[in-house]
BAMILO-111950 format. One record per residue (C-alpha): residue in three letters; x, y, z. Coordinates in steps of 0.02 Angstrom, whole numbers, plus 32768, in hexadecimal, padded with zeros to 4 digits. Layout:
residues N
ALAXYZ ...
END
This chain:
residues 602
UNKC47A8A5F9987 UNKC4388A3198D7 UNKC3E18AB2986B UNKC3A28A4A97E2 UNKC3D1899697A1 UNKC44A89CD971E UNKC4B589F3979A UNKC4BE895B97FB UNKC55F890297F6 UNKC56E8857978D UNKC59987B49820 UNKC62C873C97D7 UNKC5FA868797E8 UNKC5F6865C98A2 UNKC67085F3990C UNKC6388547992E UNKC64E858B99EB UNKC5DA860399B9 UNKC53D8596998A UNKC563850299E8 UNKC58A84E99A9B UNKC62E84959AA9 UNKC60484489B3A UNKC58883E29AC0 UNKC62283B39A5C UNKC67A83899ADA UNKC60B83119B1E UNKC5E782B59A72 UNKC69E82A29A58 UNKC6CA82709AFC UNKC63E81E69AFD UNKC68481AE9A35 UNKC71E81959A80 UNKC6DC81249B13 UNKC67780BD9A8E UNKC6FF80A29A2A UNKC79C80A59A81 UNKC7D3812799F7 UNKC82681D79A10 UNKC7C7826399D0 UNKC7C2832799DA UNKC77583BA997B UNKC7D7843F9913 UNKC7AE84DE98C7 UNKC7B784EF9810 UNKC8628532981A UNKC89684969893 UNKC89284E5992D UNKC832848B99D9 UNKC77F849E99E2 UNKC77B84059A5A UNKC7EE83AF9AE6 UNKC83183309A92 UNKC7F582849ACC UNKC85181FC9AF1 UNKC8F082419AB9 UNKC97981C79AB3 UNKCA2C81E79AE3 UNKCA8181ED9A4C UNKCA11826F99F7 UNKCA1A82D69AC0 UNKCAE282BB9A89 UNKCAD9830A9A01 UNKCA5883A29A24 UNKCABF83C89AB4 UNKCB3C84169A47 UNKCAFF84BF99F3 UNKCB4984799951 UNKCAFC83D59961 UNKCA56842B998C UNKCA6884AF98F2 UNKCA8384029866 UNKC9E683C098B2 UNKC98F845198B6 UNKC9C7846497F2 UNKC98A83AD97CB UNKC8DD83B69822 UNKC8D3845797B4 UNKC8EE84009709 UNKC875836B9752 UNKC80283EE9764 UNKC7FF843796BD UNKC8018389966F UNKC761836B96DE UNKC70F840696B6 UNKC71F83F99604 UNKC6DC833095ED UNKC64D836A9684 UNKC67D82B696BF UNKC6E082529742 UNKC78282519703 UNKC81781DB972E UNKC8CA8210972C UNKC98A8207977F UNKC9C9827997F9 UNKCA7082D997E9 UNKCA9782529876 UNKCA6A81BB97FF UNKC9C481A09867 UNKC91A815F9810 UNKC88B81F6983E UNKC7E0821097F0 UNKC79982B397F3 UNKC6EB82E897D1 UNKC6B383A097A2 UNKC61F84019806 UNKC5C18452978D UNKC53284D997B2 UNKC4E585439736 UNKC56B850596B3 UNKC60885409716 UNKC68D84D3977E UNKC67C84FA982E UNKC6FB8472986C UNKC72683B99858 UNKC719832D98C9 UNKC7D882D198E5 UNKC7CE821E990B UNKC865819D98F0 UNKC90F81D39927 UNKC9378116990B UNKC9AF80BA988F UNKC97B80349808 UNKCA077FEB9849 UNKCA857FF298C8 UNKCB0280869898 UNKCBAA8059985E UNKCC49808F989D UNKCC8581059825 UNKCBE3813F9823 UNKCBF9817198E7 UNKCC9781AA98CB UNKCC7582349842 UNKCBE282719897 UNKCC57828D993F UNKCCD282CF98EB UNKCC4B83509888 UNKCC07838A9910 UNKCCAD8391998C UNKCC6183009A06 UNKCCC3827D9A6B UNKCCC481DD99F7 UNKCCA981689A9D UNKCC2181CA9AED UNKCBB481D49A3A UNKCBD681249A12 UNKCB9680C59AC1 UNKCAF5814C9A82 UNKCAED80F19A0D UNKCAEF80489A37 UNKCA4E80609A9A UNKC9F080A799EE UNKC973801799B9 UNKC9457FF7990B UNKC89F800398A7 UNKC8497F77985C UNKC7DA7F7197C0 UNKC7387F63983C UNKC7707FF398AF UNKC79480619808 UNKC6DA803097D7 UNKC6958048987E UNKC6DB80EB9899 UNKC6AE812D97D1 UNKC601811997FA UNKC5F5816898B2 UNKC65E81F1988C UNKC5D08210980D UNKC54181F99895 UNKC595827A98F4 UNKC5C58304985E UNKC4F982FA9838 UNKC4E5831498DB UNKC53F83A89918 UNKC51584059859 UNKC45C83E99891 UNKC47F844D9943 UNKC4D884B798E3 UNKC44384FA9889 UNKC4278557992E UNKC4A885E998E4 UNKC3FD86259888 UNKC39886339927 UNKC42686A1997F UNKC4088727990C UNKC38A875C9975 UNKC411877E99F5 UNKC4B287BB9977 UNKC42A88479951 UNKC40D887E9A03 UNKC4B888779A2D UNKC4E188E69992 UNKC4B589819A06 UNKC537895C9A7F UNKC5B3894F99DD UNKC57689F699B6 UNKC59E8A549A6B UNKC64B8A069A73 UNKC6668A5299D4 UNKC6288AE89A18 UNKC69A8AC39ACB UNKC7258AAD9A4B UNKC7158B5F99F1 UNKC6F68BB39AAB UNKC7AC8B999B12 UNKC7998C069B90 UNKC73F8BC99C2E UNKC6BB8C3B9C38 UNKC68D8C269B8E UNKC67E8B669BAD UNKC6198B759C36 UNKC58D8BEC9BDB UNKC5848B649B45 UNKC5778ADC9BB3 UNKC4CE8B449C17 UNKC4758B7E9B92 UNKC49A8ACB9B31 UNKC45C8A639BB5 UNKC3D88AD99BD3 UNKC39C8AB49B23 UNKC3B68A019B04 UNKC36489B69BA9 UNKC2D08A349B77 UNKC2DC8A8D9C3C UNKC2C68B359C75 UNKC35D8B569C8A UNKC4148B1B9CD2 UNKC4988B589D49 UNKC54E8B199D5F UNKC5BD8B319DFB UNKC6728B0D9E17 UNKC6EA8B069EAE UNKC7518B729EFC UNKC7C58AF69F47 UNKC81A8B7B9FB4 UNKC77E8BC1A013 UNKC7238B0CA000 UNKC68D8B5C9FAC UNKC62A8B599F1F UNKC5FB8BE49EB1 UNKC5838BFF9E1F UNKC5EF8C229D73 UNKC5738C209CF9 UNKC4B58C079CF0 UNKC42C8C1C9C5A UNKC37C8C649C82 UNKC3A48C649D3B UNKC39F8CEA9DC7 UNKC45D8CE19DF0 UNKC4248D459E8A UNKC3C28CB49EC5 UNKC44B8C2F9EA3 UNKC4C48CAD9F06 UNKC44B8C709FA2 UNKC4758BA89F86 UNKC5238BC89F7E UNKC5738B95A03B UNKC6058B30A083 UNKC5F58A79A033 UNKC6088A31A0E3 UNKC5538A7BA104 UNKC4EA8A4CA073 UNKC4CA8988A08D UNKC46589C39FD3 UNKC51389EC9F8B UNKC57689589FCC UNKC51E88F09F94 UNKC52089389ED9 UNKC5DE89549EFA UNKC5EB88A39F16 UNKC5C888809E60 UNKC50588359E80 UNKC46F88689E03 UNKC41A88DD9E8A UNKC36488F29E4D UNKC2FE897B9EB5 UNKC235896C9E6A UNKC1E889E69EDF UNKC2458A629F30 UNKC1EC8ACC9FA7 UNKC20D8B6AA018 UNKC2948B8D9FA4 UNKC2AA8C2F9F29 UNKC2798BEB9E69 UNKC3318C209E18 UNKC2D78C329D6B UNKC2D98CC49D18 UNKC21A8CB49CD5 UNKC1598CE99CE4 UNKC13A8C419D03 UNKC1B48C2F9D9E UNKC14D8CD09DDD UNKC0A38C709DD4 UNKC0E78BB09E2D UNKC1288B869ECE UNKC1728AE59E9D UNKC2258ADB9E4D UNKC2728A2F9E19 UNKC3388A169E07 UNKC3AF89909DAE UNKC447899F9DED UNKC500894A9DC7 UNKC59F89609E13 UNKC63589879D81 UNKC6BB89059DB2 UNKC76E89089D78 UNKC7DB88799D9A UNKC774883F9E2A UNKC76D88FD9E80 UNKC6DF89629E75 UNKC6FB8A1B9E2E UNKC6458A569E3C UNKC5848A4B9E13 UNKC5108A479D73 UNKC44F8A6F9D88 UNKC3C18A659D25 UNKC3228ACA9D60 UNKC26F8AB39D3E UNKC1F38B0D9D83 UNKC1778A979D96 UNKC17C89EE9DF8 UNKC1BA89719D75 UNKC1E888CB9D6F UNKC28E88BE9CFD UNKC2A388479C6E UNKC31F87AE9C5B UNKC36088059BBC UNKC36688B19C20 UNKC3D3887E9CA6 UNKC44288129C34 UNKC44D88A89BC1 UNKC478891B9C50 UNKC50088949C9B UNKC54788AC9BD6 UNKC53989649BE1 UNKC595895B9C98 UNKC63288E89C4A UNKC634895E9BBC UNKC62F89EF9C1C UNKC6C289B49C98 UNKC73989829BF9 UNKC71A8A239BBA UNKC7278A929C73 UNKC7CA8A359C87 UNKC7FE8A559BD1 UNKC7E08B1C9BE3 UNKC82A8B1B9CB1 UNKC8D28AD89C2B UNKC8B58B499BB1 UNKC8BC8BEF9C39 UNKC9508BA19C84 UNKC9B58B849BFE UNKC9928C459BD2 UNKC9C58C6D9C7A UNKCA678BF69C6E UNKCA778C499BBF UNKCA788CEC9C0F UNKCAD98CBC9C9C UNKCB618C7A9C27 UNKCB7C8D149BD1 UNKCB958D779C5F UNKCC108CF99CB3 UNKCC678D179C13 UNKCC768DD29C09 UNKCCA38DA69CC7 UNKCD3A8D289C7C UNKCD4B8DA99BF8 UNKCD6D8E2F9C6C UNKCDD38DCC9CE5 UNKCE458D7C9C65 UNKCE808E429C43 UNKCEAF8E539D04 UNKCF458DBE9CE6 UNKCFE08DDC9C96 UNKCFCA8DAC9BEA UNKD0838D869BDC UNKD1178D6C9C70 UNKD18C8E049C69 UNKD24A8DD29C14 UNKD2C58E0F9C74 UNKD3858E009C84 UNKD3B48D8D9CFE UNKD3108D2E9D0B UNKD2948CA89CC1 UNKD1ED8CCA9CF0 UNKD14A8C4A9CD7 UNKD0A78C609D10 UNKCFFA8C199D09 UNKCF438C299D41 UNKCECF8BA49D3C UNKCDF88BC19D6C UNKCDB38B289DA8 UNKCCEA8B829D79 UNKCCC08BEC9CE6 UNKCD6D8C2A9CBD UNKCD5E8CA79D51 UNKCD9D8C769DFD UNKCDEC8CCF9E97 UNKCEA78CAE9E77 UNKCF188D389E2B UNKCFC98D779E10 UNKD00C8E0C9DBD UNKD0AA8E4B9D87 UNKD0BF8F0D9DB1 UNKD14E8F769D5B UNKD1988FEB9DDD UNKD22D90309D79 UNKD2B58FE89D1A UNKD3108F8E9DA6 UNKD2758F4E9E0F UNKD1D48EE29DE6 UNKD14A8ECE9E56 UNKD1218E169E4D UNKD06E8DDB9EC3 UNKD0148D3D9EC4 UNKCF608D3A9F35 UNKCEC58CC79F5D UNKCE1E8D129F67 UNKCDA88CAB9FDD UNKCD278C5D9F8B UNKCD038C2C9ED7 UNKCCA78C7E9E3F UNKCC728D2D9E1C UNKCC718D5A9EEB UNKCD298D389EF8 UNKCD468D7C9E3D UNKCD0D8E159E69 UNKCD698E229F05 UNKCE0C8DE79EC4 UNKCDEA8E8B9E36 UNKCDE88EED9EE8 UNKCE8E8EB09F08 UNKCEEC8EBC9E86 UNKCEA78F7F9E7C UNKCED68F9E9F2B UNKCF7D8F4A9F21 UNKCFB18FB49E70 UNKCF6390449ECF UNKCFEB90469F57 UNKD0838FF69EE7 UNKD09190989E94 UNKD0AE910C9F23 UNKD0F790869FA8 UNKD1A590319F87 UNKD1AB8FB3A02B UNKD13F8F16A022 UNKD0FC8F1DA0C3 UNKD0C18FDBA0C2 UNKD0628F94A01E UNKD00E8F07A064 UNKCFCE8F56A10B UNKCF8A8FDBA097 UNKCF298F5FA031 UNKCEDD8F09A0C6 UNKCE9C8FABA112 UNKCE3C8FC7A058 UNKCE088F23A071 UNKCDCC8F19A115 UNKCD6B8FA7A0F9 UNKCD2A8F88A04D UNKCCFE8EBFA072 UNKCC878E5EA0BF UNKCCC88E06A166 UNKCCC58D66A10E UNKCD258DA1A087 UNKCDDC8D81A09D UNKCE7B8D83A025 UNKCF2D8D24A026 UNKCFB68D7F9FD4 UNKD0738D869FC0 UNKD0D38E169F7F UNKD1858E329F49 UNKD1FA8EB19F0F UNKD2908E629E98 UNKD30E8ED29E7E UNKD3498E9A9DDF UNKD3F38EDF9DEE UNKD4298EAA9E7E UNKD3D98DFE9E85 UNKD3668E389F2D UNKD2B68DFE9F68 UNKD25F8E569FE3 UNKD1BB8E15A00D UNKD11B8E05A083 UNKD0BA8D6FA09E UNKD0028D99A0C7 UNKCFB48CEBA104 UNKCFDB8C8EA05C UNKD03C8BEDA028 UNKD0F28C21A04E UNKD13E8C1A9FB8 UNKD1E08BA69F93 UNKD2868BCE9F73 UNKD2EE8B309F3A UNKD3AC8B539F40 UNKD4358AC49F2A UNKD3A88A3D9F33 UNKD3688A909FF3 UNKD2CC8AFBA01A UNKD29E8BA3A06C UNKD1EB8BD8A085 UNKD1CB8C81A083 UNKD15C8CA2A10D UNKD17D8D3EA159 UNKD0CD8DBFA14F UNKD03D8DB7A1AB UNKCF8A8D8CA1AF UNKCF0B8D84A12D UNKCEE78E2CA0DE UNKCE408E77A100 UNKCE0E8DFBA1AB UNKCE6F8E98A22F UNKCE6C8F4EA209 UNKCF008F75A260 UNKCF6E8EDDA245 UNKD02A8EFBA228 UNKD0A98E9DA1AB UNKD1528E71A1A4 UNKD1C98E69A111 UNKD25E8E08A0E7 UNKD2FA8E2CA058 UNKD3368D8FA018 UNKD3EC8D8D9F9E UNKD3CD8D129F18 UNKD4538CBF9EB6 UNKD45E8C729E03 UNKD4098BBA9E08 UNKD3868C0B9E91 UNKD2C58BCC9E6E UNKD2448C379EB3 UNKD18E8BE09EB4 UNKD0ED8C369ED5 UNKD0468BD89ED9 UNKCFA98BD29F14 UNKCF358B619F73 UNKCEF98B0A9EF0 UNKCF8A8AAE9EB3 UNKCFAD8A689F69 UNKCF098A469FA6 UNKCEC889FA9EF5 UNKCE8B89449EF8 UNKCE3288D39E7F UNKCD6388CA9E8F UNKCD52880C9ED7 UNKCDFA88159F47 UNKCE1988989FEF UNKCEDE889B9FC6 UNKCF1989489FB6 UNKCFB3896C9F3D UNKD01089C19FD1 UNKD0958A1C9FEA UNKD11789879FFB UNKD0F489469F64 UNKD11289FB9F18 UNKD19F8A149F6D UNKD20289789F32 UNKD1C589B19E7A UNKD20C8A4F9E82 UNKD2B68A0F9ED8 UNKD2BC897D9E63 UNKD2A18A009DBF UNKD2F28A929DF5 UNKD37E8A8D9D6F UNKD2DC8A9F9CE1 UNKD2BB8B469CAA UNKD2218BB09CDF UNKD1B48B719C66 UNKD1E18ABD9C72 UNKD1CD8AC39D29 UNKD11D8B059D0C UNKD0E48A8E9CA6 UNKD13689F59D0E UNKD0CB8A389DAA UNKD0138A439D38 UNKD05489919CE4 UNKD057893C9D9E UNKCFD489999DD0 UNKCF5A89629D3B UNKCFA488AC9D5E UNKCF7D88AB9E15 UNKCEBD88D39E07 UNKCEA6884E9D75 UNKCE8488E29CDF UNKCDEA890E9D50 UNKCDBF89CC9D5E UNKCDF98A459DD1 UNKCDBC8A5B9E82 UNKCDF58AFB9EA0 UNKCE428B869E43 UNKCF078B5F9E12 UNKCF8D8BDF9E01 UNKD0498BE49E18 UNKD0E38C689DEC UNKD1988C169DC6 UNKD23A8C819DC3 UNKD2C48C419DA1 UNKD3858C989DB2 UNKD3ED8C7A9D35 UNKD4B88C8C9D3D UNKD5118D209D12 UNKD5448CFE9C73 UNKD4908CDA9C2B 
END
């Protein structure tokens, strides 16, 4: 709120919108055009519609349809403009398009508000090289922009005159209304208050700090006793009091109830001016001597309503019975939309600190994840080895795999799918991998190790927490694979173009306490590929479609590229992959293991 004049701000000349209604304009134009069977419209001073154009004809629609076209004759009503403004006259001239306009400037208090457009006619009929340059100018179809123009008519001498003199009649005109800018200043100056709490709504983000401004403020500028403002819990479907000025808050606490019950509230709620002059038999919420002394308590009241839904109450108390002002109410409808924008603006502001927040942890959380994966594939004699993990949320998901030194001639290798997505499974598929590493180092056969793990799990996990896995042993040496399949994709061996899936385990690890595993030794020989995967890759499937990838079409990749190398093979399964969902993102979180066997003497 102002302290002194100095301090007021200075107004920049006012839109034509701003002093005139345009309905006005509209009205006058449209009935000019009727007279006179001539087009007409009214543009800004920088050429821009104030108006519908009337009786637009189809060659200038041909052209304005283009964004090109409509820039040029935004550009030449411009330049009309200034020519207008300058002279202070009607002024004749030609179109980028070779059309005959006259423009006429409106003038009030010695600046150039707009300019009347009439014409958008030819002195005669346009040639056709004339057609031609403007088609090809403005990238339109020759055919379509010359039958346009066939339908143009010309101007005569007595339409020119005709039109000069009108187009005067109505310039005079509309610069007389438009003397009623001075007697809005009445109104710019009341409305300079609100200016003044949404810079104070501006410099307060947080919600509660909104919500005091907007109390005391409205307290002050409708000249009440004081103001209350109530939002919505949407969960509990109740309203409660968030901030009041010079009211009991204990006796607001009282009118706080289900919404369902208070016909009062509804109707507020349902974005009505609720005006209350004389409330009786109920508590005075003002915090005042004079609220001690009367009976009688009268209420304004306005439901705050964002995008057609109603996210609570504002109040403003009297204690007295009063009859509220036109300018009250509309100021207090102005104070409402204000107060909404801003509620709405400081609801964004908390949640993007909470998102902020939330971001940083989920990266410490990728941070810390990204450390549990092999940062590298091990390089051993005898083998090619590729890998890759891919998060579908956050860079943190419930896939894993993990390469485990045992000695020089054996490396654990384990790939595993944590149910679930996010943090939950992140942190669960951290339990894993600790459980699994736990028993590695003691235990040599894969199926000891995994019943092991799912006992930890079972009794360290919720029962809807569950975990595929597959473990092997390679013997590096001797070419060997033992392994045990706990409830995960069997992974594919492709030798001489056929395939194995290795299947043999068990159940899921953590769903039975007491559930027992089998394991299996496999020989593998040079040209052997060994494929481990997860879910993800198979069951992946592109947002608009409910085609999964599947594990035929991975299977005739891998058989049709098994002669590629580790890393080739890899990337040929993430290129078909990326192809089959259309470069959409992930569903699911994406990880796969190749190992490859080379010949002896590699």
């Amino acid at each position: 709120m102002p302290e002194d004049k100095e301090n007021e701000p200075e107004y920049s000349t006012p839109k034509l919108s701003d002093i005139v209604d345009i309905s006005i304009l509209q009205d006058i134009q449209d009935w000019f055009a009727r007279f006179t069977g001539i087009s007409g419209a009214i543009r800004d001073p920088d050429g821009f519609f104030i108006t519908q154009p009337s009786m637009k004809n189809a060659f200038c629609s041909t052209i304005i349809e283009d964004e090109y076209g409509s820039e040029c004759c935004r550009i030449s009503n411009q330049k009309a403009a200034k020519i207008a403004a300058e002279t202070e006259k009607p002024t004749k001239y030609v179109c980028h398009a070779g059309l005959t306009q006259f423009t006429a400037p409106i003038i009030v208090e010695g600046e150039t508000l707009g300019l009347v457009v009439v014409g958008d006619r030819p002195v005669e009929a346009l040639s056709e090289s004339k057609i031609q340059e403007i088609a090809e100018r403005i990238h339109l179809d020759k055919a379509t922009l010359q039958k346009a123009a066939s339908e143009l008519r010309t101007w005569s001498e007595d339409e020119m005159h005709d039109a000069i003199q009108f187009l005067y009649s109505i310039a005079n005109t509309i610069a007389r209304i438009g003397y009623q800018g001075s007697q809005l200043q009445k109104r710019v100056n009341e409305l300079y208050s609100l200016r003044m709490i949404s810079g104070m709504l501006i410099s307060s983000p947080g919600l509660q700090e909104v919500l005091d401004v907007i109390a005391e403020s409205a307290t002050r500028l409708l000249n009440v006793k004081g103001c209350a403002i109530n939002l919505i819990d949407e969960e509990e479907n109740k309203l409660y009091v968030k901030a009041f000025y010079n009211v009991e808050g204990s006796c607001l606490e009282e009118r706080v109830a289900f919404l369902a019950n208070r016909a009062f509230i509804q109707q507020v709620m349902s974005g009505d001016v609720v005006i209350a002059e004389d409330i009786t038999n109920i508590p005075c919420p003002l915090r005042s001597s004079e609220a001690e002394k009367r009976e009688r308590c009268s209420i304004l009241s306005v439901g705050l309503i964002s995008r057609d839904k109603a996210i609570g109450t504002i109040h403003a108390y009297i204690c007295e019975s009063h009859e509220f002002t036109e300018e009250q109410i509309a100021l207090f409808l102005a104070i409402a939309n204000q107060a909404v924008i801003a509620i709405e603006g400081a609801k964004l502001y908390e949640e993007s600190l909470e998102k902020h927040r939330l971001e940083q942890e989920l990266s410490l959380a990728s941070e810390v994840q990204y450390q549990l994966l092999p940062h590298e594939c091990p390089d051993i004699k005898g083998f090619e080895i590729a890998a890759d993990c891919i998060f579908c949320r956050y860079g943190i998901g419930g896939d894993f795999y993990d390469f485990i030194p045992i000695s020089e001639r054996h490396l654990g290798i384990t790939i595993a799918d944590v149910v679930g997505k996010g943090v939950p499974s992140a942190i669960l598929m951290a339990e894993a991998r600790a459980a699994l590493r736990a028993q590695v180092e003691n235990i040599h056969h894969p199926d000891e190790i995994i019943e092991r793990v799912n006992r930890t799990l079972y009794r360290d996990t919720r029962p809807t927490e569950f975990v595929t896995m597959f473990y092997c042993r390679l013997d590096i040496n001797q070419k060997t694979l033992a392994y045990t399949n706990a409830g995960h994709n069997p992974p594919v061996l492709v030798r001489d173009g056929k395939l194995t899936l290795l299947r043999e385990g068990g159940t899921i690890l953590g769903f039975i306490e007491e559930a027992e595993y089998e394991e299996e030794r496999i020989q593998l020989i040079p040209g052997d590929l060994l494929f481990l995967y997860t879910d993800g890759i198979t069951e992946v499937k592109p947002i608009d479609g409910e085609e999964q990838f599947g594990e035929e079409r991975l299977h005739r990749i891998l058989q049709e590229n098994a002669w590629m190398d580790a890393d080739a093979i890899k990337e040929k399964v993430l290129h078909e992959i990326h192809t089959f969902v259309g470069g959409e993102p992930l569903n699911d979180d994406l990880t796969m293991i190749v190992v490859k066997v080379l010949s002896k003497d590699r």
